[in-house]
N, CA, C and O atoms as a GROMACS GRO file, in nm:
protein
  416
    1UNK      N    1  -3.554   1.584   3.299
    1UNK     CA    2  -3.598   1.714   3.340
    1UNK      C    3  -3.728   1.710   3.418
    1UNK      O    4  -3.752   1.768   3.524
    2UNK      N    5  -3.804   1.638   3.352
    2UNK     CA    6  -3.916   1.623   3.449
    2UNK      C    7  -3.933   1.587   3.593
    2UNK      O    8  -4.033   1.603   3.664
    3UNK      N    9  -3.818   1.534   3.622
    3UNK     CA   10  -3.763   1.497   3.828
    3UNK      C   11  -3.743   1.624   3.859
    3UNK      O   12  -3.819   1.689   3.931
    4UNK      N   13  -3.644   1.666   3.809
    4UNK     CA   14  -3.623   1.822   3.848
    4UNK      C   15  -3.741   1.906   3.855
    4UNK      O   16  -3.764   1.959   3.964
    5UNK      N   17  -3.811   1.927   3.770
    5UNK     CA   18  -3.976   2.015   3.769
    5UNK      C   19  -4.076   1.944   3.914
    5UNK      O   20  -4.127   2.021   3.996
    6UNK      N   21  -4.092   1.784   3.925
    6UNK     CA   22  -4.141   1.765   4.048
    6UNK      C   23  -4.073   1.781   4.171
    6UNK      O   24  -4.128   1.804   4.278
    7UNK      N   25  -3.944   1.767   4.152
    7UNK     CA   26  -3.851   1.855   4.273
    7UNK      C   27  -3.867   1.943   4.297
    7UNK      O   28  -3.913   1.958   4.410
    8UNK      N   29  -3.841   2.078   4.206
    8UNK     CA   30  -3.915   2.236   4.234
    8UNK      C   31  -4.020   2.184   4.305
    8UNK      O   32  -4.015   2.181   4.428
    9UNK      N   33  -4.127   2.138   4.235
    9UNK     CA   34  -4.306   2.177   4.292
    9UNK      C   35  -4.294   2.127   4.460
    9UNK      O   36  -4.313   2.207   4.551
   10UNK      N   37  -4.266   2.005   4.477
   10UNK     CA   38  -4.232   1.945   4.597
   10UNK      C   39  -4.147   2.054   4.744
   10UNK      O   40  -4.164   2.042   4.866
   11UNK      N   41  -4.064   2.148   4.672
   11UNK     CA   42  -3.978   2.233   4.712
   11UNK      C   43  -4.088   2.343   4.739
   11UNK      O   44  -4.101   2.398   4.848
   12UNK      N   45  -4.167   2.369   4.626
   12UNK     CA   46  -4.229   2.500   4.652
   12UNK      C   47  -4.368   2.498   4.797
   12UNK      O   48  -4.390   2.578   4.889
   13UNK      N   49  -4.447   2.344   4.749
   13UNK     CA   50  -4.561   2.261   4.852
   13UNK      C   51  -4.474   2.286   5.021
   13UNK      O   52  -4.518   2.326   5.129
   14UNK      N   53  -4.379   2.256   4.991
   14UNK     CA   54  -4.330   2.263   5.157
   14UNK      C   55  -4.349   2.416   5.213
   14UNK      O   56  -4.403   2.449   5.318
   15UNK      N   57  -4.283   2.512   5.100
   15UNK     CA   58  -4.240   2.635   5.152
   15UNK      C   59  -4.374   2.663   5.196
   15UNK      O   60  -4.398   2.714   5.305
   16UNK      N   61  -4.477   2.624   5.097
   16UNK     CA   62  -4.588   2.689   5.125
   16UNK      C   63  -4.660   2.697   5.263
   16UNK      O   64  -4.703   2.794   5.326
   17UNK      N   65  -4.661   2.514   5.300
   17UNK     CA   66  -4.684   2.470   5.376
   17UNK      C   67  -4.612   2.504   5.516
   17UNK      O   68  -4.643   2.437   5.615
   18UNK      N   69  -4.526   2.595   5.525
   18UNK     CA   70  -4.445   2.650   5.627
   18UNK      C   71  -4.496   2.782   5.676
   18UNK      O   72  -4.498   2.818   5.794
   19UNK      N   73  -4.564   2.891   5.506
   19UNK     CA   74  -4.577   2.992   5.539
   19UNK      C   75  -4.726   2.993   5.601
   19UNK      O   76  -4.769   3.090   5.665
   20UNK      N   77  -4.800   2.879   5.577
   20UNK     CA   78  -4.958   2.849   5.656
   20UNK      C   79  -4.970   2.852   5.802
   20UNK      O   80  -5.065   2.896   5.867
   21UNK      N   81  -4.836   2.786   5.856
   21UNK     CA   82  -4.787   2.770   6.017
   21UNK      C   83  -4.877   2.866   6.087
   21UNK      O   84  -4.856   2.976   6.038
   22UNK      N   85  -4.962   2.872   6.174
   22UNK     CA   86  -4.996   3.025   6.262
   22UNK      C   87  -4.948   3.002   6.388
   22UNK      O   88  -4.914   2.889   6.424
   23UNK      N   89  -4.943   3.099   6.459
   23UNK     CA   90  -4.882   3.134   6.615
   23UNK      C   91  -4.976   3.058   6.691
   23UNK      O   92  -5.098   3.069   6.675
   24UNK      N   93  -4.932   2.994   6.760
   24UNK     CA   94  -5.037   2.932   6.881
   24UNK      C   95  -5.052   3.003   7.000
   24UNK      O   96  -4.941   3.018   7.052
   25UNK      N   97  -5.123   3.044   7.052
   25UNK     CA   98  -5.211   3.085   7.176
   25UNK      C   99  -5.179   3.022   7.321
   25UNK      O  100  -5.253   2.932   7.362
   26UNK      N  101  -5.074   3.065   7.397
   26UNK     CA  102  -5.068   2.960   7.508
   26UNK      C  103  -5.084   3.048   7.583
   26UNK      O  104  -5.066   3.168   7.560
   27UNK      N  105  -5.146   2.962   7.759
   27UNK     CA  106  -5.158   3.062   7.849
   27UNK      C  107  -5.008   3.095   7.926
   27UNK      O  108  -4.905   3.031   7.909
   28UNK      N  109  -5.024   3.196   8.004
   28UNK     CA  110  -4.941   3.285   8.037
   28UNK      C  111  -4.876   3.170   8.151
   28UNK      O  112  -4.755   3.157   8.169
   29UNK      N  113  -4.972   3.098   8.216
   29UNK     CA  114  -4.912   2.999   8.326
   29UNK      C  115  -4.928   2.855   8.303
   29UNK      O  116  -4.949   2.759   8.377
   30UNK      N  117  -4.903   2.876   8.125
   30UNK     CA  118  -4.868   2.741   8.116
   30UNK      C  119  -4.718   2.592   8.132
   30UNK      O  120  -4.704   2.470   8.133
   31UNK      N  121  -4.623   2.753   8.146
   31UNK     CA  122  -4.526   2.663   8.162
   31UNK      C  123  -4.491   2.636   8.313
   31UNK      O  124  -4.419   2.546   8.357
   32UNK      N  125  -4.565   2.743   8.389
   32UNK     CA  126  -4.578   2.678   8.564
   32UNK      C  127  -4.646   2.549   8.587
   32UNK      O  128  -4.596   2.478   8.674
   33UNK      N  129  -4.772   2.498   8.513
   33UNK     CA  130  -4.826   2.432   8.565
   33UNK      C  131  -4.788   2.296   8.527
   33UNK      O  132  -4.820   2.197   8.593
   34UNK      N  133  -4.700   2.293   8.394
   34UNK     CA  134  -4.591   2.150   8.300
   34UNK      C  135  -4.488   2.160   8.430
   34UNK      O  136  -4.454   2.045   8.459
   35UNK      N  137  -4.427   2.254   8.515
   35UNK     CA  138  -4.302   2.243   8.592
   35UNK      C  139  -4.350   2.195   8.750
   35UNK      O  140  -4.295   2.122   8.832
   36UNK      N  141  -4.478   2.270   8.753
   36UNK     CA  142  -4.523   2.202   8.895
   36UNK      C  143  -4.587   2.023   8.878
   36UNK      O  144  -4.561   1.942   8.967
   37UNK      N  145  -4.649   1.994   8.786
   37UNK     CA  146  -4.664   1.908   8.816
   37UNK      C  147  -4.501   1.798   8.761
   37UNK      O  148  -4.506   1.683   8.806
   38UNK      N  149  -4.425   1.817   8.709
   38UNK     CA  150  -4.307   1.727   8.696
   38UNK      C  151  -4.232   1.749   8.832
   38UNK      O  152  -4.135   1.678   8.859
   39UNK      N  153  -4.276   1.846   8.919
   39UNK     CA  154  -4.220   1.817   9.035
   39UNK      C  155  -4.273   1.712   9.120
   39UNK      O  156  -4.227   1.610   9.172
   40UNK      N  157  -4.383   1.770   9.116
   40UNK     CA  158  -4.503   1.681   9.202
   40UNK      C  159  -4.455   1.513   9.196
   40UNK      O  160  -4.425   1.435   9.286
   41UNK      N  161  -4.465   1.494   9.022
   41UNK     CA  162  -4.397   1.368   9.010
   41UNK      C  163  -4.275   1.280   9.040
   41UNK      O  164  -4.248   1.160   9.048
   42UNK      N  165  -4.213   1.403   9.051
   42UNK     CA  166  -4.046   1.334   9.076
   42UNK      C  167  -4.068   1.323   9.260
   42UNK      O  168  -4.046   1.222   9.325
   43UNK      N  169  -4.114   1.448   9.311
   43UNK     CA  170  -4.129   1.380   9.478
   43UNK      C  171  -4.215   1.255   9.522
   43UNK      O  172  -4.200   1.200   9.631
   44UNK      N  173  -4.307   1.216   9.427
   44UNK     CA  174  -4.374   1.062   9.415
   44UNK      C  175  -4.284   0.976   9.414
   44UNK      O  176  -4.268   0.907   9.515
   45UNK      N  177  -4.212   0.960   9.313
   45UNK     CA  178  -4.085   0.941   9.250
   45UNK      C  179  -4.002   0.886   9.416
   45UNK      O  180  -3.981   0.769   9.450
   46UNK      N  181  -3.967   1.016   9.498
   46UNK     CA  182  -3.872   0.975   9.563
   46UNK      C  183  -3.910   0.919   9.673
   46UNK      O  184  -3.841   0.846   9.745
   47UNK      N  185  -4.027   0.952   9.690
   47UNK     CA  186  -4.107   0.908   9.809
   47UNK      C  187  -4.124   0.738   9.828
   47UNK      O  188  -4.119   0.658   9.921
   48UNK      N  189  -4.146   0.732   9.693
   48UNK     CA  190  -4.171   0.526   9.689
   48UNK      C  191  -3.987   0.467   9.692
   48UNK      O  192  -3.947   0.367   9.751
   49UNK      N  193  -3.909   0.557   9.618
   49UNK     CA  194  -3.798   0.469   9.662
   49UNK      C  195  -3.729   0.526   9.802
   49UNK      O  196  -3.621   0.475   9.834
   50UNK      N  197  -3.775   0.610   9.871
   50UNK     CA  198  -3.731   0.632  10.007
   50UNK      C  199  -3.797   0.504  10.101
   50UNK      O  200  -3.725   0.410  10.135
   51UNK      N  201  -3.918   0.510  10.133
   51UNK     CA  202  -3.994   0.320  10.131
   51UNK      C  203  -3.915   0.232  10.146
   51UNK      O  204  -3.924   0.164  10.249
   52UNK      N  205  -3.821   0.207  10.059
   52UNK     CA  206  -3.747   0.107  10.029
   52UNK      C  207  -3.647   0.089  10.172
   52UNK      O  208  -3.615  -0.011  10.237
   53UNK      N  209  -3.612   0.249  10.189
   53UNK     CA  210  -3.502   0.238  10.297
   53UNK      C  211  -3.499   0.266  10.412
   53UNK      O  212  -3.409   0.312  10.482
   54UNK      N  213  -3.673   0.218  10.446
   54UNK     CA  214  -3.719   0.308  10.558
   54UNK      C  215  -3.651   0.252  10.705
   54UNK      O  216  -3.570   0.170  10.661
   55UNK      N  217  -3.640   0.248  10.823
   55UNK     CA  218  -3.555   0.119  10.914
   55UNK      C  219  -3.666   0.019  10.907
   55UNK      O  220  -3.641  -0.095  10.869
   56UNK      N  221  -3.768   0.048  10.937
   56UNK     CA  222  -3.878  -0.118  10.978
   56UNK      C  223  -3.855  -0.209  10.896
   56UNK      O  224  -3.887  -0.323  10.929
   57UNK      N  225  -3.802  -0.189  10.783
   57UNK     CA  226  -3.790  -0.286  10.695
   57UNK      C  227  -3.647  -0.329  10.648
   57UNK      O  228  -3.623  -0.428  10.578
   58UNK      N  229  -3.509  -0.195  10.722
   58UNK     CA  230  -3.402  -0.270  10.701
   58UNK      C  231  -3.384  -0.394  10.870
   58UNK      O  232  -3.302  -0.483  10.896
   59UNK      N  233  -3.496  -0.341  10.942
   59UNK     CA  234  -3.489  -0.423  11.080
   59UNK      C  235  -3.590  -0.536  11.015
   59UNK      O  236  -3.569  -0.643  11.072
   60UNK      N  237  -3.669  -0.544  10.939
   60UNK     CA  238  -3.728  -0.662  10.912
   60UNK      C  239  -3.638  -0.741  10.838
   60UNK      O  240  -3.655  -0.857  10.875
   61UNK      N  241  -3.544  -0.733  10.746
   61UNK     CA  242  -3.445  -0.774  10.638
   61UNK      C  243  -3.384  -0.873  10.729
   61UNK      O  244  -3.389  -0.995  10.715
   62UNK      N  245  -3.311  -0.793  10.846
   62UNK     CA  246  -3.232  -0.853  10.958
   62UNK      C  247  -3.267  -0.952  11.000
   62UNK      O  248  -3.194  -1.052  11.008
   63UNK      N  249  -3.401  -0.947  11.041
   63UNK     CA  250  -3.446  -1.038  11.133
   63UNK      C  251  -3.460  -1.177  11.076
   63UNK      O  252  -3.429  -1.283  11.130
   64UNK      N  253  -3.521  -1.155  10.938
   64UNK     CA  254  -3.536  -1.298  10.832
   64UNK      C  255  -3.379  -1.313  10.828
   64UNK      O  256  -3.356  -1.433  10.840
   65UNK      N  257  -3.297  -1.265  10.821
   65UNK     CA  258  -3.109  -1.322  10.774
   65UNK      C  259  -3.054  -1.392  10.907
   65UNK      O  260  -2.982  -1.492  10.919
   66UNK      N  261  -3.101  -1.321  10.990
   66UNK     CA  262  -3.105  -1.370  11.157
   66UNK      C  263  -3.133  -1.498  11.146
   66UNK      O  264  -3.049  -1.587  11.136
   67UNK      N  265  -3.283  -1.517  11.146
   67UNK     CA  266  -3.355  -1.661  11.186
   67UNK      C  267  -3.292  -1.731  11.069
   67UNK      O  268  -3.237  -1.838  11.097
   68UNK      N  269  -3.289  -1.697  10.956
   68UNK     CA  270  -3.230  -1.817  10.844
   68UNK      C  271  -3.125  -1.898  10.909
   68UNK      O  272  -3.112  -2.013  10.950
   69UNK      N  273  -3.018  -1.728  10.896
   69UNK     CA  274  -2.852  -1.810  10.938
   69UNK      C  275  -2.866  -1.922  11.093
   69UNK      O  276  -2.783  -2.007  11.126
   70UNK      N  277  -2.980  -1.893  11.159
   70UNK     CA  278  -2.954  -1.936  11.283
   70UNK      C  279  -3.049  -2.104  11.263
   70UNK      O  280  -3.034  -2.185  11.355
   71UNK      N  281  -3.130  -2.141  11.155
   71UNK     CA  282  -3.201  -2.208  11.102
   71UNK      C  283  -3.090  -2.351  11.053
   71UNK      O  284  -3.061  -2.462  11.096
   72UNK      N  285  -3.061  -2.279  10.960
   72UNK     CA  286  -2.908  -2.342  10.896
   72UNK      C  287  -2.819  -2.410  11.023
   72UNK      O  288  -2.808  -2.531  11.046
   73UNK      N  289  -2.754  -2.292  11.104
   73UNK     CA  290  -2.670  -2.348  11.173
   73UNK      C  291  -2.700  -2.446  11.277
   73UNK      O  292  -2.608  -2.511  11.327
   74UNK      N  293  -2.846  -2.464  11.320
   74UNK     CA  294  -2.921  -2.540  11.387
   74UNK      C  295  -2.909  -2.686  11.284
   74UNK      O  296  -2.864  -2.795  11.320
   75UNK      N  297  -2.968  -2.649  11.139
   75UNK     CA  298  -2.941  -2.762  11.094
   75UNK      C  299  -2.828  -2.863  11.070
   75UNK      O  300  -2.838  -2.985  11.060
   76UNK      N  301  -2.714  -2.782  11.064
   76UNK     CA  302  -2.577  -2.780  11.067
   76UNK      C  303  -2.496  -2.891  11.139
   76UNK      O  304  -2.415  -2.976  11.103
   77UNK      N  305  -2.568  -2.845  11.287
   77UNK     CA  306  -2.476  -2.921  11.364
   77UNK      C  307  -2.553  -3.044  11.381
   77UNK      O  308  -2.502  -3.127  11.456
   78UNK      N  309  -2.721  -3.089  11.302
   78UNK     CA  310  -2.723  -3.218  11.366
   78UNK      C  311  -2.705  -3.314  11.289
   78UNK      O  312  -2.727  -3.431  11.318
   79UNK      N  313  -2.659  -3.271  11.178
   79UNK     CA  314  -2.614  -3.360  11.040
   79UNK      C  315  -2.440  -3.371  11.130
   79UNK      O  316  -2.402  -3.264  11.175
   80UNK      N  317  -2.368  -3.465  11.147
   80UNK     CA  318  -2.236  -3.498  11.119
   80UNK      C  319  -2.163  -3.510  10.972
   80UNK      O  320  -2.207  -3.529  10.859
   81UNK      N  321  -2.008  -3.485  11.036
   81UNK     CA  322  -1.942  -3.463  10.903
   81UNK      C  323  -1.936  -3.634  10.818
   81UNK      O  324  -1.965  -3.668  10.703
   82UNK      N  325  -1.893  -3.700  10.918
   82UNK     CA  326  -1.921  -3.837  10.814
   82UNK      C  327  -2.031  -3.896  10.766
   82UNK      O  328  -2.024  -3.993  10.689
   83UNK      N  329  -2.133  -3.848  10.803
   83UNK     CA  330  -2.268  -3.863  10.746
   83UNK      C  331  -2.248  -3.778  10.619
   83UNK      O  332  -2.238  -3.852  10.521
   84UNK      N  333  -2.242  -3.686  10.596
   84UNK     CA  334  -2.226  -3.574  10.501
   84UNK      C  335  -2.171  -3.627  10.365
   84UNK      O  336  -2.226  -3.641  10.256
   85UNK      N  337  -2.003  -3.660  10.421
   85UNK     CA  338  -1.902  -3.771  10.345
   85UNK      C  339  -1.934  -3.872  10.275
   85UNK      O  340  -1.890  -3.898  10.163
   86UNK      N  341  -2.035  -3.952  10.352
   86UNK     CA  342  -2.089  -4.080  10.281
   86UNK      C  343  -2.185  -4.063  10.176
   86UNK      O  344  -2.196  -4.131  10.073
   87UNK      N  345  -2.253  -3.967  10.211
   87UNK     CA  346  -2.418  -3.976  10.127
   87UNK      C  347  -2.330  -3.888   9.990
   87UNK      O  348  -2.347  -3.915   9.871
   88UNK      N  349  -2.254  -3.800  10.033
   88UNK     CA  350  -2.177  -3.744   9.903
   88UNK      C  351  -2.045  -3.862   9.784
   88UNK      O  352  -2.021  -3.868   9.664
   89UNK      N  353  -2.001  -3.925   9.894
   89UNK     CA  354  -1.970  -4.007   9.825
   89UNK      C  355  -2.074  -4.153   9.758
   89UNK      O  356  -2.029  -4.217   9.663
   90UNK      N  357  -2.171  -4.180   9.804
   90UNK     CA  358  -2.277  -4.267   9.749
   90UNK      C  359  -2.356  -4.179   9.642
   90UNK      O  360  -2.428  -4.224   9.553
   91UNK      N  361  -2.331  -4.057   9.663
   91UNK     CA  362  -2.428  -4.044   9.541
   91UNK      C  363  -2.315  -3.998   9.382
   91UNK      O  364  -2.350  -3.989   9.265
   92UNK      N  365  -2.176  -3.979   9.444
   92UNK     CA  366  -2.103  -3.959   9.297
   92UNK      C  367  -2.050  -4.102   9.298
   92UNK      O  368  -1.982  -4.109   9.196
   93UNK      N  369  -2.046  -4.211   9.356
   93UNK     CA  370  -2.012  -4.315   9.326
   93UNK      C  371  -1.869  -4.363   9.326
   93UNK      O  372  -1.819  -4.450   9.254
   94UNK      N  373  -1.799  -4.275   9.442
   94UNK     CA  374  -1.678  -4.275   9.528
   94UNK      C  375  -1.685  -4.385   9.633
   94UNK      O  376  -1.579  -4.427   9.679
   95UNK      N  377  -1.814  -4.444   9.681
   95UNK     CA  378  -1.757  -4.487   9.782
   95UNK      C  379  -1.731  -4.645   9.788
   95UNK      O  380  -1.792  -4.708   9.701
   96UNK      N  381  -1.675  -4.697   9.849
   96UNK     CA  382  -1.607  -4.864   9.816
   96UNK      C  383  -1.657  -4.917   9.946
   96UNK      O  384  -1.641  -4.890  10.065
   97UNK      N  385  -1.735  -5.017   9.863
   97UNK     CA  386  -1.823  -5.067   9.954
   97UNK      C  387  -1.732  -5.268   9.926
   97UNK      O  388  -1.684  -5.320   9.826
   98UNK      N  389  -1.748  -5.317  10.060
   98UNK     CA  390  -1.706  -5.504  10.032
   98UNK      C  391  -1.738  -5.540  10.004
   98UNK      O  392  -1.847  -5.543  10.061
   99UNK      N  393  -1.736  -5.627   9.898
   99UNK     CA  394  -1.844  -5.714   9.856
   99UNK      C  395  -1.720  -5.852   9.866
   99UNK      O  396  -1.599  -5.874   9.879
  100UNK      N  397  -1.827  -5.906   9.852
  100UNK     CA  398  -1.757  -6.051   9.917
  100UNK      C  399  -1.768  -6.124   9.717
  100UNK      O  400  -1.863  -6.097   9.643
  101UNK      N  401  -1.670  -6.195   9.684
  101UNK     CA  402  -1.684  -6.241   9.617
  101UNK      C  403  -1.643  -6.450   9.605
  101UNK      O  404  -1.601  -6.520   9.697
  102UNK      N  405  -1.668  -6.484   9.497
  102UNK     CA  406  -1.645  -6.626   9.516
  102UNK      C  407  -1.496  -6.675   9.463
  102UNK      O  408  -1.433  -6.778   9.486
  103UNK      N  409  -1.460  -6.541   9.372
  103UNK     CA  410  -1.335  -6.609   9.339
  103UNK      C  411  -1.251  -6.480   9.406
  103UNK      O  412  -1.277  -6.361   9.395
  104UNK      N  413  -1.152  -6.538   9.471
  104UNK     CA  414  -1.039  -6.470   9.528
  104UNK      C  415  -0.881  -6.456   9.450
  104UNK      O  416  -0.790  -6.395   9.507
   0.00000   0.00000   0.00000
């Protein structure tokens, strides 16, 4: 019985503690000035990821994919394919090389 009696009191401490609550005081343009500035923020917001997609920089993107691919294909052609073949096969240990031996 005695859980039950600190249950009541516990029960009653809250109610009490509810009816203490007082009205808060807000200003009249307070919920304009929470809505203007979450705007403010979100056009920050879009402004830095607009940036992202501005052209100077999808023409800069280009230009580095440009010179790469054209980098590469420069490199490309002065390597030969049987050069390529060999060093790939010398390094997995494909390739059959003569060796001269003494017993035949």
């Amino acid at each position: 019985m005695k859980i039950n009696v600190d249950m009541t009191k516990k029960v009653n401490d809250t109610f009490d503690s509810i009816e203490a609550i007082q009205e808060v005081k807000v200003s009249p343009f307070f919920k304009e000035n929470v809505m203007h500035k979450i705007r403010m923020a979100s056009e920050d917001i879009q402004e830095t990821t607009y940036l992202w997609f501005t052209p100077k920089l999808q023409l800069a993107t280009l230009v580095c994919v440009v010179v790469l691919n054209m980098m590469a294909f420069n490199n490309l052609k002065e390597t030969t394919y049987d050069k390529n073949v060999s060093s790939f096969a010398e390094s997995y240990g494909l390739s059959t090389t003569i060796e001269s031996t003494l017993l035949k």
